[in-house]
C-alpha positions, 0 to 999 in steps of 0.5 A: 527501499521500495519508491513511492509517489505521495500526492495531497489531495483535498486534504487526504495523502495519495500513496502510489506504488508499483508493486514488484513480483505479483499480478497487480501493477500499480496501487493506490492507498489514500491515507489521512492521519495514518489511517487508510480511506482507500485502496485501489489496485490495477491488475491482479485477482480483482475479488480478492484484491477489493476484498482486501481494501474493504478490510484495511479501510479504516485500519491504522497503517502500523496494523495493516502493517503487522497484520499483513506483511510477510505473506506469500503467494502460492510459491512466491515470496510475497503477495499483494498484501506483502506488497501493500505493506511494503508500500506503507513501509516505504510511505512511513520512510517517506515521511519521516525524511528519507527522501522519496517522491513527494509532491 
């Protein structure tokens, strides 16, 4: 399982992740009942990447999920959007009690 750092703010959970085998370095995705407000991603291809996080705005997690997951990059297994999921996934874990980082 991948680790993640939830934070509340203001009402809203703050999803921080570092993602592995991809350009970006770290993204952050702010959630409030299960429905994504906010993508933002350090590193990576900045035109694609906001264009990403336009799209999934307003988009239920488990959409994103199924949309998402499972895409490669050119020749590497995954992608930023792969990523993105497996920072939802890890979220949903989170919640549900597996023990991550939440504070």
């Amino acid at each position: 399982m991948s680790e993640v750092n939830i934070k509340e703010i203001d009402g809203f959970e703050v999803i921080q992740y570092q993602p592995q085998g991809v350009c970006a370095r770290m993204m952050q995705i702010t959630v409030k009942d299960e429905i994504i407000h906010n993508v933002e991603v350090i590193g990576g291809c900045a035109g694609n990447l906001s264009g990403i996080g336009n799209l999934v705005k307003g988009m239920n997690i488990n959409d994103v999920i199924s949309r998402l997951q499972g895409i490669p990059c050119g020749s590497r297994p995954t992608s930023c959007p792969d990523q993105m999921t497996k920072a939802l996934v890890a979220y949903k874990e989170a919640k549900s009690g597996a023990g991550v980082n939440v504070g």
